[in-house]
NUFITI-791985 format. One record per atom (N, C-alpha, C): chain; atom name; residue in three letters; x, y, z; residue number from 0. Coordinates in nm, 2 decimals. Example, Ala and Ser with C-alpha at 12.3 -4.5 7.8 and 13.67 -1.06 7.14 Angstrom:
['A','N','ALA',[1.32,-0.57,0.78],0];
['A','CA','ALA',[1.23,-0.45,0.78],0];
['A','C','ALA',[1.32,-0.33,0.78],0];
['A','N','SER',[1.28,-0.22,0.71],1];
['A','CA','SER',[1.37,-0.11,0.71],1];
['A','C','SER',[1.29,0.00,0.79],1];
***
This chain:
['A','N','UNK',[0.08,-0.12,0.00],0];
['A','CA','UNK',[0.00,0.00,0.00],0];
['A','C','UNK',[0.09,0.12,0.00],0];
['A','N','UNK',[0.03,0.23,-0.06],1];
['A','CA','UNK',[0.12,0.37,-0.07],1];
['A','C','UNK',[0.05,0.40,0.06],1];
['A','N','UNK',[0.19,0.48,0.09],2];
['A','CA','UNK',[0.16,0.54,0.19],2];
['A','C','UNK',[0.23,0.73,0.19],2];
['A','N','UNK',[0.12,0.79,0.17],3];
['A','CA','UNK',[0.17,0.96,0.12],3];
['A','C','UNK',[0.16,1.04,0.28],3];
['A','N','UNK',[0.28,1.11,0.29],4];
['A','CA','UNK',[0.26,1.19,0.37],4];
['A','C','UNK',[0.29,1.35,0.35],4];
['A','N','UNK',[0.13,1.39,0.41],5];
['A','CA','UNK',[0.14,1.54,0.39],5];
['A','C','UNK',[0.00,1.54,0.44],5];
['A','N','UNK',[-0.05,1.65,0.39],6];
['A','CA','UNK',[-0.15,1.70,0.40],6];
['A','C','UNK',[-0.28,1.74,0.27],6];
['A','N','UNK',[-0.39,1.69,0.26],7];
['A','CA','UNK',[-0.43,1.75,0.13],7];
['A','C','UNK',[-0.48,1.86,0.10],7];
['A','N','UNK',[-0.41,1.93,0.19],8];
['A','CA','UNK',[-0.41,2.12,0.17],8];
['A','C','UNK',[-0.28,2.18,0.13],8];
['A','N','UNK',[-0.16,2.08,0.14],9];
['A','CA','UNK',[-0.01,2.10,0.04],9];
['A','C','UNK',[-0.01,2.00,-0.07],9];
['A','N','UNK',[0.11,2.06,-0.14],10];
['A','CA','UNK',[0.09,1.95,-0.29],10];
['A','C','UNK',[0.13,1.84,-0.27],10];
['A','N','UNK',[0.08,1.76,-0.11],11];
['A','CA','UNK',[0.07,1.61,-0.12],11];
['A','C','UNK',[-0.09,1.59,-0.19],11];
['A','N','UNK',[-0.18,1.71,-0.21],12];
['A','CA','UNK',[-0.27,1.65,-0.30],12];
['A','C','UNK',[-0.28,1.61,-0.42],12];
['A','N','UNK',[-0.22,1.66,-0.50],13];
['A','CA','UNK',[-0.14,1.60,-0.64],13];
['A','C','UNK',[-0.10,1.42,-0.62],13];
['A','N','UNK',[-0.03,1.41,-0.49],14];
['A','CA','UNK',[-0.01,1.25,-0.48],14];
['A','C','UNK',[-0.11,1.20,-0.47],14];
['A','N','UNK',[-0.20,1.23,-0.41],15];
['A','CA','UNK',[-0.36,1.22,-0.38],15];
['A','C','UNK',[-0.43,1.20,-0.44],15];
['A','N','UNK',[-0.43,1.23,-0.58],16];
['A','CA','UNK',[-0.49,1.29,-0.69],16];
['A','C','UNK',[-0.47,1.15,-0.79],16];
['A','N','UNK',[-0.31,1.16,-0.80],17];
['A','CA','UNK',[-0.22,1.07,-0.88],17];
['A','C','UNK',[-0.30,0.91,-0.85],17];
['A','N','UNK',[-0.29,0.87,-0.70],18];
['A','CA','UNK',[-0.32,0.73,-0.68],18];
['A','C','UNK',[-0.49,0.76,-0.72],18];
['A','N','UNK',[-0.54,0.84,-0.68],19];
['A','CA','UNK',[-0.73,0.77,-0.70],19];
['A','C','UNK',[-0.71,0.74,-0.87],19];
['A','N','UNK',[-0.68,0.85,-0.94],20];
['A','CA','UNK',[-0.66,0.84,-1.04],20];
['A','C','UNK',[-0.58,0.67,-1.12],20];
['A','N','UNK',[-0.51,0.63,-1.06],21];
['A','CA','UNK',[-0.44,0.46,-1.05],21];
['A','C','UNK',[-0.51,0.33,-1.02],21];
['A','N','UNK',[-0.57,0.40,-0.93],22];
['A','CA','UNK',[-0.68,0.27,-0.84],22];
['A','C','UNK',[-0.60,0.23,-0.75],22];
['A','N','UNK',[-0.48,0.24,-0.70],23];
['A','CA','UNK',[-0.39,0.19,-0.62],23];
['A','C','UNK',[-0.43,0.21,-0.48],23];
['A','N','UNK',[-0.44,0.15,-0.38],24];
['A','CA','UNK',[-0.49,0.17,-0.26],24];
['A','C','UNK',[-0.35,0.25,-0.20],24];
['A','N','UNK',[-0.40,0.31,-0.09],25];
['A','CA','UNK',[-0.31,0.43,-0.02],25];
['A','C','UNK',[-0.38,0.47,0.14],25];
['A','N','UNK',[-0.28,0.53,0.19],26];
['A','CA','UNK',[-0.30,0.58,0.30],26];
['A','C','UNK',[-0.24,0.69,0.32],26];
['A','N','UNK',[-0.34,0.83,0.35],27];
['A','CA','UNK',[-0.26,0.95,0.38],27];
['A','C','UNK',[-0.19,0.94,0.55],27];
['A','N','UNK',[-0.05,0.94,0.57],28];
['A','CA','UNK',[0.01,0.97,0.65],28];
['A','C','UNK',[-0.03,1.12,0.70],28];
['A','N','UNK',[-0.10,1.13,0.76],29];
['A','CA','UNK',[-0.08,1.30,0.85],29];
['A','C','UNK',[0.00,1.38,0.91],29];
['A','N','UNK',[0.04,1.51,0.83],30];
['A','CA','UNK',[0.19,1.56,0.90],30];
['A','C','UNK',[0.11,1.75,0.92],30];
['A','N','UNK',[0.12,1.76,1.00],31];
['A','CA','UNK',[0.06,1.89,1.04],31];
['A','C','UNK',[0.15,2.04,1.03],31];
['A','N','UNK',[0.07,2.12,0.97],32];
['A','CA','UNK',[0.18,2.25,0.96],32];
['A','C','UNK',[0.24,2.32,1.09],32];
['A','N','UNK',[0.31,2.38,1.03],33];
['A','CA','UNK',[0.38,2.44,1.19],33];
['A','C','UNK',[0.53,2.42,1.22],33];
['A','N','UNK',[0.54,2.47,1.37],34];
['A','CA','UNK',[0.63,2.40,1.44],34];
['A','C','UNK',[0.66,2.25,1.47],34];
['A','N','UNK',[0.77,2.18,1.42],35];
['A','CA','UNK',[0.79,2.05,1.42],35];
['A','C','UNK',[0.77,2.00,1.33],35];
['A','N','UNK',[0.70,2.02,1.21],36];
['A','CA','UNK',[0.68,1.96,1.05],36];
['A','C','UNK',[0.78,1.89,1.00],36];
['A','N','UNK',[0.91,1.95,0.99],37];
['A','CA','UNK',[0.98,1.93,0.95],37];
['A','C','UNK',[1.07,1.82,0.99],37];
['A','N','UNK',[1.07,1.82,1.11],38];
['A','CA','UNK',[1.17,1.74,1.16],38];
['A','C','UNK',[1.04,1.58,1.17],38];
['A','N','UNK',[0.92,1.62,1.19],39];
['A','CA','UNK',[0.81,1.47,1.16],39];
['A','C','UNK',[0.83,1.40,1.03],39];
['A','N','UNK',[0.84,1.49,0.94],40];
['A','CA','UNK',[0.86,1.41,0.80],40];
['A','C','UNK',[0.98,1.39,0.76],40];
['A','N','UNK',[1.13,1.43,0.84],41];
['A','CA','UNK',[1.22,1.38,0.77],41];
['A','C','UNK',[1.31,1.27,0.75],41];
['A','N','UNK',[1.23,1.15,0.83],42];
['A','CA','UNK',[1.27,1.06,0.77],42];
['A','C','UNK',[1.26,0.97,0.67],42];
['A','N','UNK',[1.14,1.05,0.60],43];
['A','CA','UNK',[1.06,0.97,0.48],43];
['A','C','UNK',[1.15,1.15,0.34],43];
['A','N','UNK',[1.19,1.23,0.42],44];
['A','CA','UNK',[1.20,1.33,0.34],44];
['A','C','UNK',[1.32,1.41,0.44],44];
['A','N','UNK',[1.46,1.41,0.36],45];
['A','CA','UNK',[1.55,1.47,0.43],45];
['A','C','UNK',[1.55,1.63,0.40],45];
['A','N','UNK',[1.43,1.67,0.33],46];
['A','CA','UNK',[1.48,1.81,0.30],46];
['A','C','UNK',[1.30,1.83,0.41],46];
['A','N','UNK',[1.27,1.80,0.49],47];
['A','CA','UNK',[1.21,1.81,0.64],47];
['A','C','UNK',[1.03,1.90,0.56],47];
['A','N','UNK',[1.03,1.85,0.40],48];
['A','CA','UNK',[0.90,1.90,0.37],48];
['A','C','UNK',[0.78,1.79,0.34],48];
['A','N','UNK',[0.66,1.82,0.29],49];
['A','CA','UNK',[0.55,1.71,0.21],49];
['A','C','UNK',[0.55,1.76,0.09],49];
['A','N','UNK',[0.53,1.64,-0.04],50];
['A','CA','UNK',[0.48,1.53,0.05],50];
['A','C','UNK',[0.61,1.45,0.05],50];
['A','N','UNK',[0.59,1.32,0.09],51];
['A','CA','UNK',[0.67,1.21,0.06],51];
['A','C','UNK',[0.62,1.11,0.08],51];
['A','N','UNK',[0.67,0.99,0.02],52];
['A','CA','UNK',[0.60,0.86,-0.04],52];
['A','C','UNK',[0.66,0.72,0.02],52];
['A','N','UNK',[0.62,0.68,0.04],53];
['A','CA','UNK',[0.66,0.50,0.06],53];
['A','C','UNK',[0.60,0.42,0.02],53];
['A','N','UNK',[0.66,0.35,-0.08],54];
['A','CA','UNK',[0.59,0.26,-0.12],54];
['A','C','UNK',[0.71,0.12,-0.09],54];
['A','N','UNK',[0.62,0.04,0.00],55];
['A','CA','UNK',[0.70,-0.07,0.01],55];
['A','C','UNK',[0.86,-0.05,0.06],55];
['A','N','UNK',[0.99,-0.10,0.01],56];
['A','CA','UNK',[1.13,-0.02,0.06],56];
['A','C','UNK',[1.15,0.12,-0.01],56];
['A','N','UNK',[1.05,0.14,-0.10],57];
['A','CA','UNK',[1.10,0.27,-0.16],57];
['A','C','UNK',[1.07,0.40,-0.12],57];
['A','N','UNK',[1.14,0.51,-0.11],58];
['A','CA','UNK',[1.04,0.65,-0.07],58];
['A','C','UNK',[1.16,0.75,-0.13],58];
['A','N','UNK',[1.02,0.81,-0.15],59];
['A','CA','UNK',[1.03,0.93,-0.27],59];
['A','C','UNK',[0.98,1.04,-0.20],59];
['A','N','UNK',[1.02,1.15,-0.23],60];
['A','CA','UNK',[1.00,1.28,-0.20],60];
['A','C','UNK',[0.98,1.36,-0.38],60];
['A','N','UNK',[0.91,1.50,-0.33],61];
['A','CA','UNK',[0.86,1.57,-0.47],61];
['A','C','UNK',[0.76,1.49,-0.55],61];
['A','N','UNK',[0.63,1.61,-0.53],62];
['A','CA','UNK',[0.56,1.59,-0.61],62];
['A','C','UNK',[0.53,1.50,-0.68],62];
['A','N','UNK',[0.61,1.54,-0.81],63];
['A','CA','UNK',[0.57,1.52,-0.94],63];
['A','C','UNK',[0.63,1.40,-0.94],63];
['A','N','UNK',[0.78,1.44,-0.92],64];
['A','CA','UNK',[0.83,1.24,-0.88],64];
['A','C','UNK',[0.74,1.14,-0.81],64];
['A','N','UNK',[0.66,1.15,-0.70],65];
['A','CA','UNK',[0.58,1.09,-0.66],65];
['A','C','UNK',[0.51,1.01,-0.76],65];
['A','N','UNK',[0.42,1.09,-0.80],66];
['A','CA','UNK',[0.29,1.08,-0.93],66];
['A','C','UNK',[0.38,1.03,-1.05],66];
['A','N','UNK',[0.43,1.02,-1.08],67];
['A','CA','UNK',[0.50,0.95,-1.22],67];
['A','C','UNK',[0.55,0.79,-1.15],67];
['A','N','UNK',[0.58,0.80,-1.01],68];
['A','CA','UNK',[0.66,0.68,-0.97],68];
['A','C','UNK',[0.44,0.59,-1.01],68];
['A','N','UNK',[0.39,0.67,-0.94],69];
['A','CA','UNK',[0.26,0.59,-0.93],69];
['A','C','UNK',[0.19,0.58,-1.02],69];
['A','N','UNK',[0.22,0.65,-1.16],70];
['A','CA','UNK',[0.17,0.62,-1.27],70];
['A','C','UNK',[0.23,0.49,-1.35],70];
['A','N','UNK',[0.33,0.48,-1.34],71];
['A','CA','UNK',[0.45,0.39,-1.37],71];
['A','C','UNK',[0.38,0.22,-1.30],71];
['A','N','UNK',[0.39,0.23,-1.18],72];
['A','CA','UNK',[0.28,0.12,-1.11],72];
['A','C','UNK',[0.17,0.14,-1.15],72];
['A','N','UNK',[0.07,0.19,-1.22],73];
['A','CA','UNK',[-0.05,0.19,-1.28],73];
['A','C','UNK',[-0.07,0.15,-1.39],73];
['A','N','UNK',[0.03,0.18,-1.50],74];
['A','CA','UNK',[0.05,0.11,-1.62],74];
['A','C','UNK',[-0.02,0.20,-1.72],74];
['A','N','UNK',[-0.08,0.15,-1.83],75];
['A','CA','UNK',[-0.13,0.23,-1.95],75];
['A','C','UNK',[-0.25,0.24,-1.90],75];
['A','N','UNK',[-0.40,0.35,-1.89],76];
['A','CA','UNK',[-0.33,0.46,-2.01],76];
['A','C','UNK',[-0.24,0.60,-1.92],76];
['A','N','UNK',[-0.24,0.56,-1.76],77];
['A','CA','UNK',[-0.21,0.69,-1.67],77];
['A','C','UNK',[-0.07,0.68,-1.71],77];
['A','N','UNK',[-0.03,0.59,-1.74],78];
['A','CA','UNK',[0.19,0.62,-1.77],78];
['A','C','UNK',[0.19,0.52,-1.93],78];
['A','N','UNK',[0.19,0.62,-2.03],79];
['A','CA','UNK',[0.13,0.55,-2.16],79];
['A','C','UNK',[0.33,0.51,-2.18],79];
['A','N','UNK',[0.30,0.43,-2.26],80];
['A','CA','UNK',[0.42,0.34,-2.32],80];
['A','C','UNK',[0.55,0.43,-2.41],80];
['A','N','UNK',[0.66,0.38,-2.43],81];
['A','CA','UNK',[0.73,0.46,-2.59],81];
['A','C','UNK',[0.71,0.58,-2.56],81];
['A','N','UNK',[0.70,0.63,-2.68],82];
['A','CA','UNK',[0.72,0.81,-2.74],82];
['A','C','UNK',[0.66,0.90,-2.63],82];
['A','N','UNK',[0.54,0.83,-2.59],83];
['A','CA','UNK',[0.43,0.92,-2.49],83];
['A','C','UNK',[0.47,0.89,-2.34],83];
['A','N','UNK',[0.52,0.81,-2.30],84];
['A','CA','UNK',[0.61,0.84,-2.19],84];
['A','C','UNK',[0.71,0.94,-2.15],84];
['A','N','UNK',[0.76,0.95,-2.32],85];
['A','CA','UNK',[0.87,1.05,-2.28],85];
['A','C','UNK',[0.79,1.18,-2.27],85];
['A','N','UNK',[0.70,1.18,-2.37],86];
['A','CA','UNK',[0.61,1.31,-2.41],86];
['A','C','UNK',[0.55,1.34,-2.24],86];
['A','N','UNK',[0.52,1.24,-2.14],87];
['A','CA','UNK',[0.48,1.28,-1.99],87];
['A','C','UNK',[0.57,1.33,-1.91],87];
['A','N','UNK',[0.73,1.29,-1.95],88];
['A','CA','UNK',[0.77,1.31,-1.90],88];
['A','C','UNK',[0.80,1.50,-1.89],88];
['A','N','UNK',[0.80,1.54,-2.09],89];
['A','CA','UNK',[0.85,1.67,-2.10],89];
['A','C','UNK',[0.74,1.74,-2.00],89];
['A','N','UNK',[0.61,1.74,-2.03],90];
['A','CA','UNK',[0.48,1.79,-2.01],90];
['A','C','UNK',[0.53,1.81,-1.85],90];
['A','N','UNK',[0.56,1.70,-1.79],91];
['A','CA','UNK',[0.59,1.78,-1.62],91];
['A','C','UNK',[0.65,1.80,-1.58],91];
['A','N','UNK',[0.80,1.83,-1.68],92];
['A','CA','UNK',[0.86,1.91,-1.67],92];
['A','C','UNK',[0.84,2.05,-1.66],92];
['A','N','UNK',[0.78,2.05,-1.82],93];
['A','CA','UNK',[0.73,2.17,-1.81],93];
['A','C','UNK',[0.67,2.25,-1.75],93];
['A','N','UNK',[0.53,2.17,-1.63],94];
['A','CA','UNK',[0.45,2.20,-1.57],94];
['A','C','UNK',[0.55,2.27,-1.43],94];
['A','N','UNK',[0.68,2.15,-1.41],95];
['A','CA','UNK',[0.74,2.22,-1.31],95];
['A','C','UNK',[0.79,2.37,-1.34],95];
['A','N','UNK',[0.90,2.38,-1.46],96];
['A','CA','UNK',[1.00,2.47,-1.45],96];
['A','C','UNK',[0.96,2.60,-1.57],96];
['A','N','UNK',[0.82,2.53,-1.64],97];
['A','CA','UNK',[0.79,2.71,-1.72],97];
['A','C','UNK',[0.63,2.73,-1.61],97];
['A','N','UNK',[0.57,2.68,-1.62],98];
['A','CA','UNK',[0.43,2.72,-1.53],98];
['A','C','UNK',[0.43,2.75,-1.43],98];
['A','N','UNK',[0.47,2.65,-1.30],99];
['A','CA','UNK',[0.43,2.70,-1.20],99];
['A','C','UNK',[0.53,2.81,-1.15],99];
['A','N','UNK',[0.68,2.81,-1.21],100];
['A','CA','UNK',[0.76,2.95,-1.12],100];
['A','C','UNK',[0.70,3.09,-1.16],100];
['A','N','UNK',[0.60,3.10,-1.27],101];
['A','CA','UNK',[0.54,3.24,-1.30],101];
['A','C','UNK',[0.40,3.19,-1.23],101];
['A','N','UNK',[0.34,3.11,-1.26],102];
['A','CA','UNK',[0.19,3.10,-1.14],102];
['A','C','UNK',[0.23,3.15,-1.03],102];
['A','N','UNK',[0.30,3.08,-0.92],103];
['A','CA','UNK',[0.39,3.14,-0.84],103];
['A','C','UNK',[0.46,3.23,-0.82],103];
['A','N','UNK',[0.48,3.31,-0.90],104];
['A','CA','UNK',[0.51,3.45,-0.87],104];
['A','C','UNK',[0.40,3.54,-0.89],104];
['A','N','UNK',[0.33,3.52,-0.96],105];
['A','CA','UNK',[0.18,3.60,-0.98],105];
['A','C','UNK',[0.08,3.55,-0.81],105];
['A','N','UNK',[0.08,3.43,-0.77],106];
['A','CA','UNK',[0.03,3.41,-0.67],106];
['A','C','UNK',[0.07,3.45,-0.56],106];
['A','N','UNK',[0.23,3.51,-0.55],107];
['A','CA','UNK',[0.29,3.49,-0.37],107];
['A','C','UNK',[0.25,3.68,-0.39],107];
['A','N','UNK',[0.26,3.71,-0.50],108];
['A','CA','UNK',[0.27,3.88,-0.50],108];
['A','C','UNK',[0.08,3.94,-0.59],108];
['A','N','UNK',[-0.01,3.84,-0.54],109];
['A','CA','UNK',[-0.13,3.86,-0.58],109];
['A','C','UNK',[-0.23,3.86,-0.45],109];
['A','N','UNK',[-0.21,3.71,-0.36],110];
['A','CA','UNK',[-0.29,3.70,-0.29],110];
['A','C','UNK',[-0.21,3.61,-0.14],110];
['A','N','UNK',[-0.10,3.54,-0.15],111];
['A','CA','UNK',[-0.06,3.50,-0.09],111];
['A','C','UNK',[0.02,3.53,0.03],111];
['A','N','UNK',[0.10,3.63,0.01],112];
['A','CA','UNK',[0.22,3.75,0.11],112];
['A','C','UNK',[0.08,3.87,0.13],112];
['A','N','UNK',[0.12,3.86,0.25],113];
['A','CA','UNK',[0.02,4.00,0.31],113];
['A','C','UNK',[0.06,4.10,0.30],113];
['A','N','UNK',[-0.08,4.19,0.26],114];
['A','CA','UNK',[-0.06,4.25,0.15],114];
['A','C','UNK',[0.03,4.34,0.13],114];
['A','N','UNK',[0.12,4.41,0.22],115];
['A','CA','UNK',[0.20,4.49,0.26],115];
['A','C','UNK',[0.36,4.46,0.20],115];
['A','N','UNK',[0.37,4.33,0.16],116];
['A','CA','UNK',[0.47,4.27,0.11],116];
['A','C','UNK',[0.46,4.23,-0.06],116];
['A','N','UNK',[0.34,4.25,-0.09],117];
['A','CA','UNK',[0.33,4.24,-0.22],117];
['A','C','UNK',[0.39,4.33,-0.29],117];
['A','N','UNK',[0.45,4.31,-0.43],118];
['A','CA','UNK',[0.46,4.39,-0.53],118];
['A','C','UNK',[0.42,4.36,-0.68],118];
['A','N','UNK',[0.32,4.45,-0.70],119];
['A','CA','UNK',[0.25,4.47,-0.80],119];
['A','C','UNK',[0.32,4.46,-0.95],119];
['A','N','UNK',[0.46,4.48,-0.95],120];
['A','CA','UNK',[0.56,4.48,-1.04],120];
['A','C','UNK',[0.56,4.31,-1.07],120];
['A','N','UNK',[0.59,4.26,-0.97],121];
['A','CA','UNK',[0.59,4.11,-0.97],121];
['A','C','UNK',[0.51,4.06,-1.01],121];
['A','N','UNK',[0.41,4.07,-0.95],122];
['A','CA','UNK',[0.25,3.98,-0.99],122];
['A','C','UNK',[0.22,4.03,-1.12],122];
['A','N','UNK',[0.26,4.13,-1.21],123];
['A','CA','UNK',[0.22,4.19,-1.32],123];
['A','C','UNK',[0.27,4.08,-1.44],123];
['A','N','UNK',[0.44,4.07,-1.40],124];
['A','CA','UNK',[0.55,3.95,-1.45],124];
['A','C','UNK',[0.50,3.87,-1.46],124];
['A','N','UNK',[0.47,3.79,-1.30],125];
['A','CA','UNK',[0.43,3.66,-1.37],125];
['A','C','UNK',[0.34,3.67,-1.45],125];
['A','N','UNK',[0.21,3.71,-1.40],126];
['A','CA','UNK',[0.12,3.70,-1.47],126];
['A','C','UNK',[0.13,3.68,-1.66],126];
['A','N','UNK',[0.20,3.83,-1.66],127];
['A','CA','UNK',[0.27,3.78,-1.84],127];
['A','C','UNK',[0.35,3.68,-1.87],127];
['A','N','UNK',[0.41,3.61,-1.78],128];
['A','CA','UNK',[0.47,3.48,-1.80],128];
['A','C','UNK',[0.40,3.42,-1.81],128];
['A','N','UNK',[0.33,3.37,-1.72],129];
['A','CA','UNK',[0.24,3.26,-1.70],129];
['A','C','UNK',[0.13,3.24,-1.86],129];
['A','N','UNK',[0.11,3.38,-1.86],130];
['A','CA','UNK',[0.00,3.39,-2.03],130];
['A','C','UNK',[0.09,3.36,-2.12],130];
['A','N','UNK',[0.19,3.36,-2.15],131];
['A','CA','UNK',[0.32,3.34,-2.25],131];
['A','C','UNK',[0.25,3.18,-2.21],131];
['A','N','UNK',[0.28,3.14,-2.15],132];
['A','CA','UNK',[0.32,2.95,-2.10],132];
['A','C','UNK',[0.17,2.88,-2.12],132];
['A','N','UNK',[0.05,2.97,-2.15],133];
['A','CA','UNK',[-0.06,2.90,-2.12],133];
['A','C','UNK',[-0.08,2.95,-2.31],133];
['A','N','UNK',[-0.06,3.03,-2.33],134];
['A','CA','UNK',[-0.04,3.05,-2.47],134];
['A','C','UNK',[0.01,2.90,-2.54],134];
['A','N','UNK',[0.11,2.85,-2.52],135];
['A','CA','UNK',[0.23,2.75,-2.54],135];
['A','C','UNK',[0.10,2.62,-2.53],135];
['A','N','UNK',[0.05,2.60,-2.42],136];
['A','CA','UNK',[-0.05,2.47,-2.40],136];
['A','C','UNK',[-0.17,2.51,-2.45],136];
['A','N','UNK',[-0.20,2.61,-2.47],137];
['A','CA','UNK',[-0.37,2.63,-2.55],137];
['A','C','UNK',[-0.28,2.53,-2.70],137];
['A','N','UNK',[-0.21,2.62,-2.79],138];
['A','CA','UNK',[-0.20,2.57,-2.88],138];
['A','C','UNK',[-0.12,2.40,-2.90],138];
['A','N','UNK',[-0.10,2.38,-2.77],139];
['A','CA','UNK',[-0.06,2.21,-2.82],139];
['A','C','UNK',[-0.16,2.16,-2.78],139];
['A','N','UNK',[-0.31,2.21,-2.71],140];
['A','CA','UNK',[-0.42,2.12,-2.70],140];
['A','C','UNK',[-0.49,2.18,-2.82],140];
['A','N','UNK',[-0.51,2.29,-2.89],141];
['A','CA','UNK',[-0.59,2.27,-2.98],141];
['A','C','UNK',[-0.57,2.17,-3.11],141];
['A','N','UNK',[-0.43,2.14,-3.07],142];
['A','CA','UNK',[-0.35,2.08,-3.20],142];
['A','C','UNK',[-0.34,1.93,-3.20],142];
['A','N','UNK',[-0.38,1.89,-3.10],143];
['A','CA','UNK',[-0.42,1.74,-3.04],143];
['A','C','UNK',[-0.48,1.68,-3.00],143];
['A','N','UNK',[-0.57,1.72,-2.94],144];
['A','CA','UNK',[-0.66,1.67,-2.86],144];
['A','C','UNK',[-0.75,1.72,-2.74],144];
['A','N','UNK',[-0.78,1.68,-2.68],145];
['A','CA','UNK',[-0.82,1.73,-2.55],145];
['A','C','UNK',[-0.73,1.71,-2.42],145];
['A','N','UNK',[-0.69,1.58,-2.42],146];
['A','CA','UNK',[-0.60,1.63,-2.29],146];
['A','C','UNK',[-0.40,1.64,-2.40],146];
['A','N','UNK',[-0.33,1.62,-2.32],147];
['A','CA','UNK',[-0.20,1.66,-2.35],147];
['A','C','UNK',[-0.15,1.54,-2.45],147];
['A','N','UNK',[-0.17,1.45,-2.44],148];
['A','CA','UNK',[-0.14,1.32,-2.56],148];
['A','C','UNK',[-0.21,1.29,-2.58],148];
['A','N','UNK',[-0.31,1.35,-2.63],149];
['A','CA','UNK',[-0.40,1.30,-2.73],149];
['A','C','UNK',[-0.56,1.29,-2.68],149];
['A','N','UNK',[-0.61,1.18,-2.68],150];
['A','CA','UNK',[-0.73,1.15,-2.65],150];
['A','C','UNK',[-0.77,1.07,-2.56],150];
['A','N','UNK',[-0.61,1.08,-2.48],151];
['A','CA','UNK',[-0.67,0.99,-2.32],151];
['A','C','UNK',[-0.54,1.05,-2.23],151];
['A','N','UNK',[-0.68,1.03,-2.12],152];
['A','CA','UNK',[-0.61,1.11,-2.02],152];
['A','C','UNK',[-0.48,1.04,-1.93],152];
['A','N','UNK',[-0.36,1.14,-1.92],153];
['A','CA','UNK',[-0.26,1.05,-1.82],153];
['A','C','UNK',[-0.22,1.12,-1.74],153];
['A','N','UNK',[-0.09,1.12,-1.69],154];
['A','CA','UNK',[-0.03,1.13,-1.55],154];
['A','C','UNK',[0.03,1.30,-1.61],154];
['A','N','UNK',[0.05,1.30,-1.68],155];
['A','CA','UNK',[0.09,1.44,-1.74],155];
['A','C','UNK',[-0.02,1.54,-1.75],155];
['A','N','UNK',[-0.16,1.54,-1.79],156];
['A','CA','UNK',[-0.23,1.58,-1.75],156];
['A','C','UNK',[-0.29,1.64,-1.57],156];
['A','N','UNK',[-0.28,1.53,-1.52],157];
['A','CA','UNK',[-0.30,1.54,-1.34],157];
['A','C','UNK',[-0.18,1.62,-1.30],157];
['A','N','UNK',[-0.04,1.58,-1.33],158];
['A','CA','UNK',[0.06,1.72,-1.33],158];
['A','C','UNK',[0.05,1.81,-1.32],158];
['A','N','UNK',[0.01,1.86,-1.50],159];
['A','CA','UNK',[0.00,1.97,-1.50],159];
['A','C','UNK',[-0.11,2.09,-1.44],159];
['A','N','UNK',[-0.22,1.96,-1.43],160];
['A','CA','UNK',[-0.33,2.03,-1.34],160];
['A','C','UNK',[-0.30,2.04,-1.21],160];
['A','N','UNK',[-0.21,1.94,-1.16],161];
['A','CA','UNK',[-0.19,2.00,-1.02],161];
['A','C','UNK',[-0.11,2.12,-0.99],161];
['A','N','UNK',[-0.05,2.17,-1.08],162];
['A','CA','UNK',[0.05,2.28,-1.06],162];
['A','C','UNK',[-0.04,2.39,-1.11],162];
***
């Protein structure tokens, strides 16, 4: 059984997301915010954050690593075979390193940092980033399909929607 620890108010819900989506049975580990967080989850996770994963001897930390490890144990069509593996792979990539650092920067300087700490200069950035990058995926879904490979949904899809 997987066993995810976090919370599904951090992006241990994306793990969350990943296994219902699998069918794989699971158990959320509960790790509470705050004081001591860090030091509860670090032995499933040396960098003392959620989520993190066990499955069986293995455990994994990050996200998206997570959800690809459990798409991988799911098999076709959530972790598709060949070319479109690799194609899941780019996709959450991308979801990590072009999407979410402009989502998140429009987010921490929109609604997130109180408000006194916001800067409207920022949130302006991302935001044009972010429309740049959503620009980028309008056109490879109008050009394919409905989800990101095509005509069935996978692990690169729940990715990218978790970010």
């Amino acid at each position: 059984m997987l066993r995810i620890h976090g919370h599904p108010r951090s992006r241990a819900f994306r793990c969350i997301w990943a296994a219902e989506e699998a069918g794989l049975p699971y158990e959320v580990v509960p790790v509470a915010f705050g004081p001591g967080m860090a030091e509860a989850v670090r032995k499933v996770n040396p960098n003392g954050k959620v989520p993190a994963l066990e499955d069986g001897a293995l455990t994994l930390f990050e996200s998206l690593a997570i959800n690809l490890h459990i798409a991988h144990r799911a098999g076709a069509p959530l972790m598709p075979t060949g070319e479109d593996a690799s194609r899941s792979l780019q996709w959450t990539l991308w979801a990590a390193t072009e999407a979410e650092p402009a989502a998140m920067q429009w987010a921490y300087n929109t609604y997130i940092l109180a408000a006194e700490k916001r800067d409207a200069a920022q949130a302006a950035a991302g935001a044009a980033a972010l429309a740049a990058r959503l620009a980028v995926l309008e056109a490879h879904l109008a050009s394919g399909g409905p989800w990101l490979l095509g005509a069935a949904y996978g692990i690169a899809d729940c990715n990218l929607a978790g970010v």
